[in-house]
C-alpha positions as CSV (number, residue, x, y, z in Angstrom):
1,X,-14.1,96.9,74.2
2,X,-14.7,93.3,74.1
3,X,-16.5,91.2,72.1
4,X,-18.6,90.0,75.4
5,X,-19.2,93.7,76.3
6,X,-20.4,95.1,73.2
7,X,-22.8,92.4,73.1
8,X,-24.2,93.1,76.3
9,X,-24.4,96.7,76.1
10,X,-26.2,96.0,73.2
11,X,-28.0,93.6,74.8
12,X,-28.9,96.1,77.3
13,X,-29.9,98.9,74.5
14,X,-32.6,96.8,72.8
15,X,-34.8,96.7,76.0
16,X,-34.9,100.5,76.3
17,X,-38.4,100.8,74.9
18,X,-38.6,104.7,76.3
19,X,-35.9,105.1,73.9
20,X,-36.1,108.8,72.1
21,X,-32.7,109.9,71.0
22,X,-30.0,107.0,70.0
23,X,-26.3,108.0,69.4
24,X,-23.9,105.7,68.1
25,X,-20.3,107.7,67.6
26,X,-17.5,105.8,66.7
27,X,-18.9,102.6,66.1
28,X,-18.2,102.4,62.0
29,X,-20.6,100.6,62.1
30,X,-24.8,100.3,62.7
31,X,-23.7,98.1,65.4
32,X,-27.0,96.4,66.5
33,X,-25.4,93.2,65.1
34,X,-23.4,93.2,68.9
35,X,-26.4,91.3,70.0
36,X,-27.4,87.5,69.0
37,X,-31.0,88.5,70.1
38,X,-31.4,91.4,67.7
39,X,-33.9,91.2,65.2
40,X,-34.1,93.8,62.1
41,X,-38.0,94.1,63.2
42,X,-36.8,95.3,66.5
43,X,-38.9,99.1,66.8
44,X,-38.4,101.5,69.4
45,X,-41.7,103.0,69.8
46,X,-40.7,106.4,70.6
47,X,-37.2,107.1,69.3
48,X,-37.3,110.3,67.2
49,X,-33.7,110.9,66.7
50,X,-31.1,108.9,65.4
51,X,-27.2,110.5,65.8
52,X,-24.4,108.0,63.3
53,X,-21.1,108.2,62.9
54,X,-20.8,106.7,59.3
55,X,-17.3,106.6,58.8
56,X,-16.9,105.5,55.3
57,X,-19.1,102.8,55.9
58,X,-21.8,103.4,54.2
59,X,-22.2,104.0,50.7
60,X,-20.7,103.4,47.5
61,X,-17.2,105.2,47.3
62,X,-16.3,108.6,48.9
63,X,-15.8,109.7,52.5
64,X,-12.1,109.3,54.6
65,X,-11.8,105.4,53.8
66,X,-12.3,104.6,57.4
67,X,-9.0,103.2,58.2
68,X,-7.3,99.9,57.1
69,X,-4.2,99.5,55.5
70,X,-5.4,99.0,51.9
71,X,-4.7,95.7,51.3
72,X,-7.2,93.6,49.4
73,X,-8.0,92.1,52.3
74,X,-8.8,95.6,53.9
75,X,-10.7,96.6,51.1
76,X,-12.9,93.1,51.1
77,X,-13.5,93.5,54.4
78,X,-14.7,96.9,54.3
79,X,-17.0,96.4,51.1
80,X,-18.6,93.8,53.0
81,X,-18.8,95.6,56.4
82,X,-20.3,98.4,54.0
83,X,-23.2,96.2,52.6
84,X,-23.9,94.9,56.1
85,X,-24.4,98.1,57.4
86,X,-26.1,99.8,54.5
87,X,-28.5,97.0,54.7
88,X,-29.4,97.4,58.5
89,X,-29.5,100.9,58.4
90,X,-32.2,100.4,55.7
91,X,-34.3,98.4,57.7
92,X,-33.8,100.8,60.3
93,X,-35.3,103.4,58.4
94,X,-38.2,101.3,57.3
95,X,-38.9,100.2,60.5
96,X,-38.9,104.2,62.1
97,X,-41.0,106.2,60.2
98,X,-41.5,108.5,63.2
99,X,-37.8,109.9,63.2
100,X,-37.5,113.3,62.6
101,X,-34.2,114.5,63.5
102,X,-30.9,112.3,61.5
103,X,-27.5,112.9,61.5
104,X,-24.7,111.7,59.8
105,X,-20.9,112.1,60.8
106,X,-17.9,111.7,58.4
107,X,-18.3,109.1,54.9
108,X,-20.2,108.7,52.6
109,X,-24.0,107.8,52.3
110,X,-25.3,105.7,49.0
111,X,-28.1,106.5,47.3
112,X,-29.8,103.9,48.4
113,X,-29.8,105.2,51.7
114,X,-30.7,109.4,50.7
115,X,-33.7,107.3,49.0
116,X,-34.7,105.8,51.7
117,X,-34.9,108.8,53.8
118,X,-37.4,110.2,51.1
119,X,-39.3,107.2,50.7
120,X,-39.5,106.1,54.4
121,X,-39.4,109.6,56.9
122,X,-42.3,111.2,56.1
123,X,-41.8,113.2,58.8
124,X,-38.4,114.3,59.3
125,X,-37.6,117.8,59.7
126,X,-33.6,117.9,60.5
127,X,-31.2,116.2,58.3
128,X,-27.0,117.0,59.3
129,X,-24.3,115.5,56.9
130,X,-21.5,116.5,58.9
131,X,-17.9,115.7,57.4
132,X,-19.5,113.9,54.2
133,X,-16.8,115.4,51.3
134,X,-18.9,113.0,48.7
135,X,-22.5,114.2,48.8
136,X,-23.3,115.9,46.2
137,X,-25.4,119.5,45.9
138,X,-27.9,117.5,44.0
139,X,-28.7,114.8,46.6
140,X,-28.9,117.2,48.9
141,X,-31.7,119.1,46.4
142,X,-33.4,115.6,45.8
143,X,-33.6,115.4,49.7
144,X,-35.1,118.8,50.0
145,X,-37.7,118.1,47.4
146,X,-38.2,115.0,48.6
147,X,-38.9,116.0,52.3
148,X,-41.5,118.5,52.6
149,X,-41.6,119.1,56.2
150,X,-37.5,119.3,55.8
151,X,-36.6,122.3,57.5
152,X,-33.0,122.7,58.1
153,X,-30.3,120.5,56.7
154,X,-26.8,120.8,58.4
155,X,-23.4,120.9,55.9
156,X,-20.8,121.3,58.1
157,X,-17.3,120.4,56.9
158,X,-19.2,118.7,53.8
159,X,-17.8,121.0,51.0
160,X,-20.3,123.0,50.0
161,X,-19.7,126.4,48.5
162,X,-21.7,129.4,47.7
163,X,-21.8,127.8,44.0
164,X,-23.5,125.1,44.8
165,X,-26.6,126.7,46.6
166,X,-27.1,130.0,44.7
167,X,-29.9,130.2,46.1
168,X,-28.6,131.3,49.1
169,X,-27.1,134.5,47.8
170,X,-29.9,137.1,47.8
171,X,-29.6,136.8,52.0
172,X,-27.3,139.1,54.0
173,X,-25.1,136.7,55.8
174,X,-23.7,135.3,52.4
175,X,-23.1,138.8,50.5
176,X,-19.8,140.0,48.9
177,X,-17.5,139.0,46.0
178,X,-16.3,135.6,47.2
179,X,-19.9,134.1,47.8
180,X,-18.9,131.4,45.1
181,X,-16.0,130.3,47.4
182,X,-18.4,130.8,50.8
183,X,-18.7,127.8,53.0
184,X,-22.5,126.6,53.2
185,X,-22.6,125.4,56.5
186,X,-26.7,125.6,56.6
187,X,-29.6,125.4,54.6
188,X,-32.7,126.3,55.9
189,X,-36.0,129.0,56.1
190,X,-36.3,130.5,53.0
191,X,-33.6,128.9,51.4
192,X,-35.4,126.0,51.2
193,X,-38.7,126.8,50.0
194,X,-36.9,128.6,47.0
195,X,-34.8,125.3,46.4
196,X,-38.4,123.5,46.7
197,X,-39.6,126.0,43.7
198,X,-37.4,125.5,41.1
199,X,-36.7,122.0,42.1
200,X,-33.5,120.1,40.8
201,X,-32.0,122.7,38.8
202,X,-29.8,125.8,40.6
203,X,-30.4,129.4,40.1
204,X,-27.2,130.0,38.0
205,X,-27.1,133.3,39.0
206,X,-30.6,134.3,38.1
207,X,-32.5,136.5,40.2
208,X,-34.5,134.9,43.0
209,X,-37.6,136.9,42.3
C-alpha cells in the first residue's frame, strides 16, 4: 500500500464518529500517524473495542523482533518506531476511557503501557495477549488486581503454564500430573477472584480454601 493510500484510508477512518470496534492487524504499528490531519485528542465517542497487532513494537525488549535485518540501522529504526508507537497508543488509552474489550497480537507490551490500562480503563472487562512470549505471570496478576471489573483475560500462545497460575488447579479442566506443564490459554470466573484475594503472590501449591 502506498504512502497516498494509507493516508487516505486513514483519512477516511478518523471521520467514523459511529465507530465501536477498531481493528488494526498487520500494521506494526498504531498507524493513525497515516494522516496529516490526525490529532492525539482525536476521540471516538463510542468505540468500545480496540483489536492490535503489536508486533514487537511496543515495549521494551521481548516479542518476535518484528522483522529487519539486524543491522544498527534496523535496530534504530525500530527503537524509534517503538517509542512512537508506545507513545500514541498511550494517548489512546487516555483519551478512551470507555474501552472495555483490548487485544493484543504478537510482541511485547512495556510497562508503561500494562500501567496504563490500570490507570486509564476503568471499565474494561476483556483483556487478550495473544502471541506475547514476554509478558510475565506477574503483569498479568498486577492487571487482574488492577482491573476490577476484569473478567476474562485471554493467553493464547503467550507461554503460560499451569506453574504460573496455580490457582487454576483446584478446577477440573486442568487436573492430572502434568498441570505444571499445562498450557493456560484463559483466565477467568473464579480464577480471577482467587488471584484478586491473595493478590501478587501465587498459591505455591497451597490449598485454595
Amino acid at each position: 500500500m502506498t504512502a497516498t493510500a494509507q493516508a487516505a484510508g486513514m483519512d477516511a477512518l478518523l471521520t467514523q464518529q459511529g465507530l465501536t470496534k477498531l481493528f488494526l492487524w498487520g500494521t506494526r504499528t498504531v498507524p493513525f500517524h497515516w494522516s496529516s490531519s490526525y490529532d492525539p485528542t482525536t476521540v471516538w465517542p463510542n468505540i468500545t473495542h480496540l483489536d492490535l497487532t503489536t508486533r514487537g513494537v511496543l515495549g521494551n525488549g521481548g516479542g518476535d523482533g518484528g522483522g529487519g535485518d539486524g543491522g544498527d540501522g534496523d535496530n534504530s529504526d525500530q527503537a524509534q518506531q517503538m517509542t512512537t508507537t508506545t507513545t500514541v497508543l498511550l494517548l489512546f488509552l487516555q483519551s478512551h476511557p470507555h474501552l472495555d474489550q483490548l487485544c493484543f497480537h504478537g510482541g511485547a507490551l512495556s510497562k508503561a503501557v500494562l500501567d496504563a490500562i490500570i490507570k486509564y480503563l476503568p471499565n474494561i472487562s476483556d483483556l487478550g495477549f495473544y502471541g506475547h512470549h514476554g509478558i510475565a505471570s506477574q503483569d498479568i496478576r498486577r492487571l487482574i488486581q488492577g482491573c476490577p471489573r476484569l473478567e476474562r483475560v485471554n493467553l493464547r500462545d503467550s507461554a503460560m503454564m499451569g506453574k504460573d497460575f496455580p490457582e487454576m488447579k483446584p478446577f477440573i479442566y486442568y487436573k492430572g500430573d502434568t498441570f505444571d506443564q499445562t498450557k493456560i490459554n484463559c483466565l477467568y470466573g473464579e480464577a480471577l477472584d482467587i488471584i484478586r484475594a491473595r493478590g501478587q503472590t501465587p498459591l505455591n501449591g497451597s490449598s485454595t480454601s
